[in-house]
C-alpha positions in Angstrom: 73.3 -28.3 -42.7 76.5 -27.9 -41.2 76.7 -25.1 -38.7 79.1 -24.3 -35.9 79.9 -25.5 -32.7 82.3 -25.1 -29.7 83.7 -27.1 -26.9 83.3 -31.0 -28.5 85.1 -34.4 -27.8 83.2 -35.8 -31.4 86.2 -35.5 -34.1 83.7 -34.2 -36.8 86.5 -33.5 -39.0 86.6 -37.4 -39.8 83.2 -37.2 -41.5 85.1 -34.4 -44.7 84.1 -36.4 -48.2 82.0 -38.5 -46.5 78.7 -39.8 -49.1 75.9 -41.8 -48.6 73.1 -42.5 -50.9 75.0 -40.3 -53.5 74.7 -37.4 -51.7 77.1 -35.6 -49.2 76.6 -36.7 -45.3 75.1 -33.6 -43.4 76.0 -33.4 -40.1 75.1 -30.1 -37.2 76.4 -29.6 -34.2 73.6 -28.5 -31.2 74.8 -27.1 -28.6 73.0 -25.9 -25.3 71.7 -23.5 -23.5 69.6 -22.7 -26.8 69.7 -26.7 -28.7 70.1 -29.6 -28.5 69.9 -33.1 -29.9 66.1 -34.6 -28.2 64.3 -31.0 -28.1 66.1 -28.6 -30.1 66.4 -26.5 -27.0 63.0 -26.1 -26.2 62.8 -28.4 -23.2 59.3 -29.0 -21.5 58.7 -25.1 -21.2 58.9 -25.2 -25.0 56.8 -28.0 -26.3 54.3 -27.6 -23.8 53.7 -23.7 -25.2 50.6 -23.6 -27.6 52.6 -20.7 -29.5 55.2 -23.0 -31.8 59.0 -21.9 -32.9 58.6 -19.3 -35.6 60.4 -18.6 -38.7 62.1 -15.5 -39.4 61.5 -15.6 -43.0 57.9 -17.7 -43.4 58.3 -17.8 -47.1 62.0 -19.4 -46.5 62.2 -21.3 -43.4 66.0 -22.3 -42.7 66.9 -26.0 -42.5 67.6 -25.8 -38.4 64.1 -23.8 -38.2 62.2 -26.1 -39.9 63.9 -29.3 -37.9 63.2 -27.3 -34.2 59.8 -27.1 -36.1 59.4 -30.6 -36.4 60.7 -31.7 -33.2 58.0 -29.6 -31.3 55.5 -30.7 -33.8 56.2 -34.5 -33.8 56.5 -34.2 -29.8 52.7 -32.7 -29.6 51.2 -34.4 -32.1 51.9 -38.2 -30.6 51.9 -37.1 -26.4 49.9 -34.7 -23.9 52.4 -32.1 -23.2 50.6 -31.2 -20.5 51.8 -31.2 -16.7 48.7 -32.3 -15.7 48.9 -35.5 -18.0 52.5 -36.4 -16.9 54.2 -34.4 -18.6 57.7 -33.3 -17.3 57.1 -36.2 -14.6 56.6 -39.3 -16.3 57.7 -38.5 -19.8 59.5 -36.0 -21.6 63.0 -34.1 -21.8 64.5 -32.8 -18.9 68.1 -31.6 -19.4 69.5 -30.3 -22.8 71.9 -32.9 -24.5 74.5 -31.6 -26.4 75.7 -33.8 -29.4 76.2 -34.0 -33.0 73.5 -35.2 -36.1 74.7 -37.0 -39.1 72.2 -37.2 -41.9 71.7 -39.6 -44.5 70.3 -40.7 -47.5 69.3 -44.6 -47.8 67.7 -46.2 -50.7 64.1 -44.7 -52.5 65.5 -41.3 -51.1 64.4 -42.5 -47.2 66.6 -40.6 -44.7 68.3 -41.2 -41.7 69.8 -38.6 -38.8 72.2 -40.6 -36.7 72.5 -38.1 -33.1 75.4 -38.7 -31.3 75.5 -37.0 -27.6 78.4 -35.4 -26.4 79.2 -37.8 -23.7 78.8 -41.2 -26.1 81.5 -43.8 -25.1 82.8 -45.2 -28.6 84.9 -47.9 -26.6 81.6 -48.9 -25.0 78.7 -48.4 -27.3 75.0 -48.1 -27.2 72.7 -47.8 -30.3 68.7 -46.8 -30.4 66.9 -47.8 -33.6 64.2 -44.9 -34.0 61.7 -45.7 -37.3 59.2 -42.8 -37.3 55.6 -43.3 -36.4 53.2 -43.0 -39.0 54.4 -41.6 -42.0 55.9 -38.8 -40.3 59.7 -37.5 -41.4 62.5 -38.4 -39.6 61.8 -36.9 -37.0 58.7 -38.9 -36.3 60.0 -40.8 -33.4 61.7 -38.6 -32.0 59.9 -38.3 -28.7 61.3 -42.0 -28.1 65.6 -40.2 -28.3 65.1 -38.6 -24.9 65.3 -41.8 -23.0 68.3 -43.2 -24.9 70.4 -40.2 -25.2 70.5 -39.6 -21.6 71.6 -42.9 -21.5 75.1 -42.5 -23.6 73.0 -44.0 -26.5 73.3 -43.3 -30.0 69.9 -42.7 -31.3 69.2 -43.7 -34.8 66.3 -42.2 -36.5 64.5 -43.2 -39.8 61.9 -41.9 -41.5 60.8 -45.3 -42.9 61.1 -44.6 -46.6 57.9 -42.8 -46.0 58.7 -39.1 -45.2 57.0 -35.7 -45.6 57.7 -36.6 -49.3 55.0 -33.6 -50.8 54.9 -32.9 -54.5 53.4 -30.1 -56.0 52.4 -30.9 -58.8 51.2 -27.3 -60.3 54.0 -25.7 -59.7 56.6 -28.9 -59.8 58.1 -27.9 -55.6 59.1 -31.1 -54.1 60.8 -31.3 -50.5 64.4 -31.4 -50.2 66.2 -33.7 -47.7 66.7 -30.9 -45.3 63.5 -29.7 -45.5 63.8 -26.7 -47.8 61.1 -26.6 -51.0 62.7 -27.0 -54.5 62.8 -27.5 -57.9 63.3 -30.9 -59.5 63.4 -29.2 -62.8 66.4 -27.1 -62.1 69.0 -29.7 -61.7 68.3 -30.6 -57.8 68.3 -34.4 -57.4 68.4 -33.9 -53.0 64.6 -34.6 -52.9 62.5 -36.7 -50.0 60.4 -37.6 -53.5 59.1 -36.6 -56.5 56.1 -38.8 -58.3 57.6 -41.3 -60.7 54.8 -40.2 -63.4 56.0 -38.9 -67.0 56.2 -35.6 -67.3 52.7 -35.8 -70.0 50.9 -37.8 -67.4 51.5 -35.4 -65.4 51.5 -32.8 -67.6 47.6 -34.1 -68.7 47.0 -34.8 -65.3 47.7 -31.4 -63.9 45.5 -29.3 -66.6 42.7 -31.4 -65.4 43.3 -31.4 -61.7 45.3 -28.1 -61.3 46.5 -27.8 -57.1 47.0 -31.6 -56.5 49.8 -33.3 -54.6 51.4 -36.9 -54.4 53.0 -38.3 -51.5 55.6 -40.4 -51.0 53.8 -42.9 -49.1 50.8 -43.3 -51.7 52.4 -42.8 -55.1 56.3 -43.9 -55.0 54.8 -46.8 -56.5 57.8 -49.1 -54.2 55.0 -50.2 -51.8 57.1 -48.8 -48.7 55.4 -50.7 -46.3 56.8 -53.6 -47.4 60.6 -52.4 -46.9 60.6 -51.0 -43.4 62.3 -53.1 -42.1 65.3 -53.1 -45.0 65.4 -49.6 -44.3 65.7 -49.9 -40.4 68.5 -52.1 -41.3 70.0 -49.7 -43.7 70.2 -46.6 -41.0 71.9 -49.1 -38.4 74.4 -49.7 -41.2 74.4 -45.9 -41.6 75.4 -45.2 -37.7 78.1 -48.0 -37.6 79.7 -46.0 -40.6 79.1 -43.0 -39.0 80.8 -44.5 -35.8 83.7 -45.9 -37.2 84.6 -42.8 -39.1 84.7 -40.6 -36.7 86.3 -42.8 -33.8 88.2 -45.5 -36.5 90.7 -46.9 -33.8 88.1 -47.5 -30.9 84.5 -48.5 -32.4 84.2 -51.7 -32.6 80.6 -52.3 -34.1 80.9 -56.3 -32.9 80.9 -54.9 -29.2 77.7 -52.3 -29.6 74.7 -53.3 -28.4 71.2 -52.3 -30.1 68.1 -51.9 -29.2 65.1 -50.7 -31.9 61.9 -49.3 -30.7 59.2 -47.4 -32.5 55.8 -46.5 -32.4 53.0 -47.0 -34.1 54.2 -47.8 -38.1 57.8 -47.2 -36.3 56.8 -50.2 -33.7 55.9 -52.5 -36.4 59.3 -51.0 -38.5 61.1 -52.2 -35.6 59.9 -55.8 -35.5 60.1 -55.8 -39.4 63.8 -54.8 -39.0 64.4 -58.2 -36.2 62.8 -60.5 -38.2 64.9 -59.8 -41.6 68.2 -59.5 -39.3 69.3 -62.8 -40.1 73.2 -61.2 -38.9 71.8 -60.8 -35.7 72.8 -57.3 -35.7 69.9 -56.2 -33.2 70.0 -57.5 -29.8 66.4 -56.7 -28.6 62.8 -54.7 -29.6 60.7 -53.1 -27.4 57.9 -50.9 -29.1 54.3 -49.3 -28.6 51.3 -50.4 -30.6 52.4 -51.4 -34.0 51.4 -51.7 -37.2 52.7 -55.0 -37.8 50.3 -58.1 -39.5 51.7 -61.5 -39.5 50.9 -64.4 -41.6 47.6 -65.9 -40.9 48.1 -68.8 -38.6 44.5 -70.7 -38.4 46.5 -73.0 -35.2 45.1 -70.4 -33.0 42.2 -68.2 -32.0 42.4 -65.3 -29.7 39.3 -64.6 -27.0 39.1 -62.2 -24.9 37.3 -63.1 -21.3 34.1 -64.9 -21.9 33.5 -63.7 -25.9 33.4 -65.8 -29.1 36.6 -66.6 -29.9 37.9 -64.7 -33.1 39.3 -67.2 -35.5 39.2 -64.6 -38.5 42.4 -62.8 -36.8 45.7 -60.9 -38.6 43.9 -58.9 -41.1 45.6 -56.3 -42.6 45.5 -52.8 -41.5 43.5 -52.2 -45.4 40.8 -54.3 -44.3 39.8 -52.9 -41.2 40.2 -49.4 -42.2 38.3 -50.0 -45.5 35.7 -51.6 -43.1 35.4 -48.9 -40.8 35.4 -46.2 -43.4 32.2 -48.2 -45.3 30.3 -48.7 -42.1 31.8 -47.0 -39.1 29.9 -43.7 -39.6 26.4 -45.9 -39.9 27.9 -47.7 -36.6 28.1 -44.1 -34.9 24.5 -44.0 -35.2 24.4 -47.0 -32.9 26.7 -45.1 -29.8 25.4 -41.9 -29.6 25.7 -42.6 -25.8 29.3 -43.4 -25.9 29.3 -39.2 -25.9 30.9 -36.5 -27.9 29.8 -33.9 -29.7 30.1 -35.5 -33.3 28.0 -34.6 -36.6 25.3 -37.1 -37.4 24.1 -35.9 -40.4 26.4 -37.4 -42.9 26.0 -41.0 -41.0 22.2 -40.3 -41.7 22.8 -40.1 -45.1 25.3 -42.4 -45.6 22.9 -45.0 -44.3 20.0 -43.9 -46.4 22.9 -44.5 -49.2 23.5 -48.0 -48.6 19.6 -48.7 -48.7 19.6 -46.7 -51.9 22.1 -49.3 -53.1 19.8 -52.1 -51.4 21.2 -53.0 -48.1 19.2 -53.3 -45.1 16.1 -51.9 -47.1 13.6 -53.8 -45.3 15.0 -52.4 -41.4 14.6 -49.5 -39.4 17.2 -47.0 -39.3 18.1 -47.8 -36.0 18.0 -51.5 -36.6 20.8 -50.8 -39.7 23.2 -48.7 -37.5 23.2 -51.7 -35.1 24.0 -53.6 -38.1 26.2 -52.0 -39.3 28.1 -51.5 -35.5 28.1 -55.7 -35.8 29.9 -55.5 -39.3 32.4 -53.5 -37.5 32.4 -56.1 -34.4 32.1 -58.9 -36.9 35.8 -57.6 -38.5 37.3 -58.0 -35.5 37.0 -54.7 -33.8 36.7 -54.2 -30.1 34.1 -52.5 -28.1 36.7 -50.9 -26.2 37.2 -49.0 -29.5 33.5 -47.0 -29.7 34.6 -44.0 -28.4 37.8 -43.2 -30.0 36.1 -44.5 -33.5 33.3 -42.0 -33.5 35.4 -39.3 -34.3 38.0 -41.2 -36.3 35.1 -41.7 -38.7 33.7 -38.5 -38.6 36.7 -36.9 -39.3 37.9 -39.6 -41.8 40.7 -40.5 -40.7 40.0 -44.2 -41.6 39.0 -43.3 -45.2 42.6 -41.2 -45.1 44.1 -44.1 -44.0 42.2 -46.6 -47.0 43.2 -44.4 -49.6 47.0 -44.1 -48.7 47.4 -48.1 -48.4 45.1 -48.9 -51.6 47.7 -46.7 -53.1 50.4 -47.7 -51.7 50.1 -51.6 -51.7 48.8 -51.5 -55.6 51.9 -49.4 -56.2 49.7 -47.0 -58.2 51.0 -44.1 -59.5 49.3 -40.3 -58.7 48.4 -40.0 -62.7 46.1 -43.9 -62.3 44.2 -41.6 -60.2 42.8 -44.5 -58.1 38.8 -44.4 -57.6 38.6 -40.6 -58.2 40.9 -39.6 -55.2 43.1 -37.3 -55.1 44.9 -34.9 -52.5 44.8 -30.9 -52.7 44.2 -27.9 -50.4 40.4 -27.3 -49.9 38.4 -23.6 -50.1 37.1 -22.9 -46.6 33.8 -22.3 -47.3 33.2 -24.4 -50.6 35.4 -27.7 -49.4 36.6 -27.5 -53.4 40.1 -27.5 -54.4 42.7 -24.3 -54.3 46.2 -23.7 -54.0 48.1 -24.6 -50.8 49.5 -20.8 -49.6 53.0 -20.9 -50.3 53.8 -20.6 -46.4 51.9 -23.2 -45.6 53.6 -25.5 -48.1 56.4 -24.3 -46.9 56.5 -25.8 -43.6 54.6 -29.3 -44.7 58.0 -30.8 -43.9 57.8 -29.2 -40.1 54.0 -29.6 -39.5 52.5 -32.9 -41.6 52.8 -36.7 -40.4 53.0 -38.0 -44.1 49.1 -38.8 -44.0 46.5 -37.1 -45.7 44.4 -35.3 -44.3 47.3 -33.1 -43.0 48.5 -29.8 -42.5 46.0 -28.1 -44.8 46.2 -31.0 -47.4 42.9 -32.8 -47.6 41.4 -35.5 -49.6 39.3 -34.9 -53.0 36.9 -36.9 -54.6 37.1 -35.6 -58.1 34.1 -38.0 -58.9 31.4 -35.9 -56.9 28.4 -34.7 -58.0 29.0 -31.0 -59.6 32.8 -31.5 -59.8 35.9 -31.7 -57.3 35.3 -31.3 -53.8 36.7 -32.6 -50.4 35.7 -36.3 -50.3 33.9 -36.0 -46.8 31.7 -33.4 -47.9 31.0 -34.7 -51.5 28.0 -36.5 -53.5 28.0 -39.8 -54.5 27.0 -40.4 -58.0 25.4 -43.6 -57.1 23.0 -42.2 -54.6 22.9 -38.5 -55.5 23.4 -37.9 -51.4 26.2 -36.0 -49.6 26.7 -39.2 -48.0 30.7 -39.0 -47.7 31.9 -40.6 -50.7 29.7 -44.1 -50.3 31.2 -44.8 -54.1 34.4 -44.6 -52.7 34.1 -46.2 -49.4 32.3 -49.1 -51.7 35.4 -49.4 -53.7 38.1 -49.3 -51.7 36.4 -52.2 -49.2 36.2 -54.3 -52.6 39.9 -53.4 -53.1 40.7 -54.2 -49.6 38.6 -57.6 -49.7 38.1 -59.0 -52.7 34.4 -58.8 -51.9 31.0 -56.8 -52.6 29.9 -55.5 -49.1 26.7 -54.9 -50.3 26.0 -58.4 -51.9 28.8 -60.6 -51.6 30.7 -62.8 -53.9 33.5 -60.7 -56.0 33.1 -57.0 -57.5 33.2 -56.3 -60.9 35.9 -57.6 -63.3 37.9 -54.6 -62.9 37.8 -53.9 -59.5 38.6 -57.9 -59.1 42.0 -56.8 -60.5 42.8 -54.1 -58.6 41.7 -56.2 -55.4 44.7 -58.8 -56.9 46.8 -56.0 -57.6 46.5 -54.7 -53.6 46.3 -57.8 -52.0 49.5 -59.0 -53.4 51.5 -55.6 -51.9 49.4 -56.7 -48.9 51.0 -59.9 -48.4 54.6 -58.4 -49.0 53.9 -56.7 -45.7 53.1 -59.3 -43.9 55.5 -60.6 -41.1 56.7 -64.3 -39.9 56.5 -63.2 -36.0 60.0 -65.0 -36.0 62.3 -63.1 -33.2 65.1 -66.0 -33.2 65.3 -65.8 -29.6 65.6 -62.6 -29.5 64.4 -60.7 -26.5 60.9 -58.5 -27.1 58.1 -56.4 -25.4 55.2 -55.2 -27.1 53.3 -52.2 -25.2 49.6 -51.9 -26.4 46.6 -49.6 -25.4 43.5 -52.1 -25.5 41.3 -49.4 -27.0 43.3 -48.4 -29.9 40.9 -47.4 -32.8 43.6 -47.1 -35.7 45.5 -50.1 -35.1 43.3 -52.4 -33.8 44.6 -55.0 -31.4 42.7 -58.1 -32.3 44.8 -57.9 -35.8 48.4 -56.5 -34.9 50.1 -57.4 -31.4 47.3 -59.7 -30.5 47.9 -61.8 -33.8 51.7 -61.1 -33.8 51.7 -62.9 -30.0 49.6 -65.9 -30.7 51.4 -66.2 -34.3 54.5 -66.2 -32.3 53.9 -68.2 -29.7 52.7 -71.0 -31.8 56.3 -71.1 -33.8 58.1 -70.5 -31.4 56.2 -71.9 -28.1 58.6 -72.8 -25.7 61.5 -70.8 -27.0 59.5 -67.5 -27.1 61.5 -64.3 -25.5 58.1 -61.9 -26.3 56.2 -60.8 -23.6 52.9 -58.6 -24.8 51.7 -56.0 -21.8 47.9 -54.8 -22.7 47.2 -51.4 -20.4 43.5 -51.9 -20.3 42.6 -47.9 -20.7 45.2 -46.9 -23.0 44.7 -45.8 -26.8 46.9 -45.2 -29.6 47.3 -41.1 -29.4 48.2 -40.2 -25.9 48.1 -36.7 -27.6 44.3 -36.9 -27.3 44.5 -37.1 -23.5 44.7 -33.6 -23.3 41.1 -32.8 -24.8 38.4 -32.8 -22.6 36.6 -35.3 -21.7 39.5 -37.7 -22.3 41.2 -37.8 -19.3 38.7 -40.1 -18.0 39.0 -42.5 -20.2 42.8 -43.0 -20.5 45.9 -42.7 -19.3 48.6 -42.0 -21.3 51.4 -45.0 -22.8 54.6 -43.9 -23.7 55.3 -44.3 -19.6 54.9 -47.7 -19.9 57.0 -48.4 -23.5 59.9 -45.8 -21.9 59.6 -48.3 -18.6 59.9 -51.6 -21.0 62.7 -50.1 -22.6 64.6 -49.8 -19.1 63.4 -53.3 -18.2 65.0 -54.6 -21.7 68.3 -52.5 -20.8 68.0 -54.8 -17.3 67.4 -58.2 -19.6 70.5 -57.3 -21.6 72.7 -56.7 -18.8 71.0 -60.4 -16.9 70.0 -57.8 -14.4 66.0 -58.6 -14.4 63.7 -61.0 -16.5 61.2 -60.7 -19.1 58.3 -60.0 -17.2 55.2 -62.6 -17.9 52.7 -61.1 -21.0 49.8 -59.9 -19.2 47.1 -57.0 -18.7 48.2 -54.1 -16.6 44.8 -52.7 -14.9 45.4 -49.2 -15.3 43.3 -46.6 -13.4 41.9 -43.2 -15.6 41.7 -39.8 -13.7 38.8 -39.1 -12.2 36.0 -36.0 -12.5 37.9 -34.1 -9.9 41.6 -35.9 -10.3 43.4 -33.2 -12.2 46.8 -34.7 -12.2 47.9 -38.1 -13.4 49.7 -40.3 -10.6 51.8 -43.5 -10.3 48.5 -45.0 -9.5 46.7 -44.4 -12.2 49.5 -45.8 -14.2 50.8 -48.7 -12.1 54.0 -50.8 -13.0 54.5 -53.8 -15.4 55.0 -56.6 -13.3 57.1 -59.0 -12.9 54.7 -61.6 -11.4 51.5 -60.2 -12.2 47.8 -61.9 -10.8 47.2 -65.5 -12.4 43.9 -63.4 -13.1 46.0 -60.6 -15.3 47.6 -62.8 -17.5 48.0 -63.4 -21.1 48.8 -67.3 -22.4 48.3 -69.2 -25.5 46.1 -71.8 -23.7 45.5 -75.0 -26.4 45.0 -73.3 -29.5 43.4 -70.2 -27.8 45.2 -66.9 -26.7 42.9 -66.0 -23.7 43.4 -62.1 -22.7 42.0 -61.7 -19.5 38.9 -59.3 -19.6 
């Protein structure tokens, strides 16, 4: 990783024999006009190109290829990099920042890239806890660096223990920490991950199920979730060594102040990592819808305007997602006026499945959908969540999403095969199994976020009618329909809950134990919504259909205010047409529905810089009414995106009230 550089203040010669995690520190220099440390030189001209960074040799990208790759990538997967949507005005790089990376290796492999900008002060210094989003590389949350790099920050970025962590297991490739494919067998130990399995599982496992993959998020069998926040922890103690190598006389890590922030699985990372800080090491969160689940707290109930109170709040991010995967697609049925162009056919049959398996058999079809749109209500999920949640299930994201945490929570390994699924390329035409073209897996550490479906990987039911094939086009055996895996949808809702959707009271014997076995790694997830005083702003789109409010910041605030009450430093802003891929904004059709919020979690971070330097206050938790573009607005304004406030309408905001936290409709 180390390549050359001119003109630098950074001593980089202190970092010689430096190890971490076993494995020699990398470090890189990136120097502009043609790098740099939040863009990799490609600047808003660059990311905003539909026509991505190539690679000179596709079979062999380079290490600094594949990380410019990933940059551009991760920046147009999570935001619209359009100008129209804000771009270049109210988000995104605008100068090139010279500086230095420092990559290491934490525990269970996860990696961290501490970037050091060329004009840091060491006597006076700043750190930026990154954790990726999602179960993106390192790189994952990297769209958040801009904002504290220009700032003399030191940004510290973490992949979570997650990673782009691909193996191959036909032809044993595994991804290297810098990116690069390799070998395990041939000596290498540098690898994101490689499935824990015995070589005859897999061996046995292979010959049956030749092209298959295990991630490192699904099959490391160390139920990552549960450690983000130990890992967040672990890269801070990464930079401070980092730090005090290279400048040994003048860093003082008792005189930096830190702020972590994150996105998404990196916003809930973040508050993972305050709550475990018992050294006090962090000095303040702000971060953008997280994944985080607290304890359940039966003290309060959360209502929104003038609806029944929700008293069934802080479910886990399993339950939902196994909900909406089971019934979501039936739901669909329900909001065809919501709009969009989505395929109806599977939903069709995966409704005449469930009366197959004798639900709703005495109702018209259009009496079930609504049904099975109030199951979906009935778990907690908002209206404000149709539209986005049409195509989520059509394109099965949430069964994606079941899978991985089933997997991950039960600590199951690749080889236990869990309920038949199982991740491979798919044939075009015939949706069945192939190889992954050896370009393409090339660059899964550049283009995928960690999650299947991604990047060309897709998910398998190898229990379909007539063999393998990708699970949303396969046939249940249980109904004999192409119904999008009902079997698996039924399964992984009992795993999830503990309960037979179609029926009630508990599955079978067996599935009752794998239920145990998940909802234990479950509850190791689960967080106390302690801050310790701490100062913290929670940013949150109201119609986020992955990580649905009612049971992450919603839960984490009224959990938190009721332990904390009085001494609370939290403040929770709702933007009432925001949703949890800005990226999204950019399709058509979109624009009129939201507006995008990384403005609003790069404002809250300038606001916390304020608090920590007693220039400004907390402002009040509230909702910010924010204004989508119209049918002839083409460009997003400041007033479609108005300010947090710091006194907002008595009408706007957001209080526990008795045992009730009221969010203002």
């Amino acid at each position: 990783m180390q390549t050359s550089y001119t003109d630098t203040n950074i001593p980089i010669h202190n970092l010689d024999d430096f190890h971490s995690g076993g494995f020699p520190v990398q470090w890189s220099y990136h120097q502009a006009p043609h790098d740099d440390l939040s863009s990799a030189g490609l600047l808003q001209q660059g990311l905003s190109n539909p026509i991505p960074p190539i690679f000179q040799d596709p079979d062999n990208p380079s290490p600094s290829e594949l990380r410019r790759r990933a940059i551009y990538e991760n920046y147009r997967a999570l935001v619209d990099t359009t100008a129209d949507g804000g771009f270049g005005t109210f988000y995104g790089p605008v100068e090139l920042i010279p500086g230095l990376e420092v990559q290491g290796v934490l525990s269970d492999s996860a990696i961290s890239i501490v970037q050091i900008p060329e004009h840091f002060n060491p006597r006076v210094p700043k750190l930026l806890l990154i954790p990726a989003s999602s179960s993106r590389g390192v790189y994952g949350g990297i769209l958040l660096s801009d904002w504290g790099l220009t700032r003399g920050y030191v940004t510290v970025l973490c992949d979570k223990g997650c990673g782009t962590g691909f193996h191959n297991l036909s032809n044993q490739l595994c991804v290297r920490h810098n990116g690069q494919l390799g070998e395990p067998g041939k000596g290498r130990t540098d690898f994101i991950f490689r499935a824990p399995d015995s070589k005859e599982r897999i061996d046995a496992f292979r010959a049956r199920h030749p092209h298959r993959y295990a991630t490192k998020h699904a099959h490391s069998t160390h139920n990552v979730e549960a450690k983000w926040g130990q890992y967040v922890l672990e890269s801070l103690e990464f930079a401070h060594e980092v730090l005090q190598r290279l400048w040994p006389e003048s860093y003082k890590r008792e005189s930096v102040r830190v702020i972590a922030t994150g996105l998404s699985n990196g916003g809930g990372a973040a508050l993972r990592a305050l709550e475990s800080d018992g050294g006090r090491r962090i000095d303040a969160v702000v971060v953008g819808e997280p994944n985080i689940t607290p304890v359940f707290d039966p003290r309060f109930k959360i209502q929104q305007g003038s609806s029944k109170p929700l008293e069934a709040h802080s479910k886990s991010l399993l339950e939902y997602a196994s909900t909406q995967n089971l019934f979501q697609s039936v739901a669909n049925l329900a909001l065809q006026d919501e709009g969009g162009p989505f395929p109806m056919e599977t939903s069709k049959r995966r409704l005449q499945g469930l009366r197959n398996r004798g639900l709703w058999t005495d109702l018209e079809p259009e009496n079930a959908a609504r049904q099975a749109l109030q199951r979906v209500y009935d778990e907690g999920i908002l209206r404000e969540q149709n539209f986005l949640a049409l195509s989520h299930a059509a394109y099965g994201v949430y069964e994606g999403m079941a899978v991985a945490l089933a997997n991950c929570h039960g600590r199951y390994q690749v080889t236990d095969h869990l309920f038949g699924y199982s991740y491979a390329a798919v044939d075009e035409e015939m949706k069945t199994p192939c190889a992954l073209p050896y370009q393409q897996q090339a660059r899964l550490y550049a283009l995928s976020n960690g999650l299947v479906p991604t990047a060309g990987v897709e998910l398998v039911n190898d229990l379909s009618v007539g063999g393998p094939v990708q699970s949303l086009h396969s046939i249940s055996p249980g109904t004999s329909l192409a119904d999008g895996n009902l079997d698996g949808a039924l399964k992984l809702y009992a795993a999830a809950h503990g309960t037979d959707p179609l029926h009630g009271g508990e599955p079978e014997e067996w599935l009752q134990t794998v239920h145990q076995r998940v909802a234990q790694g479950v509850q190791e997830c689960r967080a106390k919504a302690e801050l310790r005083q701490r100062p913290a702003i929670i940013v949150n789109g109201r119609c986020d259909s992955i990580i649905s409010p009612n049971h992450a910041s919603r839960s984490y605030l009224g959990c938190h205010l009721v332990r904390e009450g009085q001494n609370s430093r939290l403040s929770y802003i709702e933007l009432e047409h925001a949703q949890h891929l800005d990226a999204l904004n950019a399709l058509p059709g979109f624009k009129e529905r939201y507006v995008p919020l990384l403005p609003y979690v790069l404002q809250a971070l300038t606001l916390m810089e304020q608090v920590l330097e007693d220039q400004a206050k907390l402002p009040p938790s509230q909702v910010v009414r924010t204004k989508p573009r119209g049918p002839q607005e083409q460009t997003l304004r400041r007033e479609h995106i108005p300010p947090i406030k710091q006194r907002p309408e008595e009408e706007d905001m957001i209080a526990l009230l008795g045992d009730v936290l009221r969010i203002p409709d």
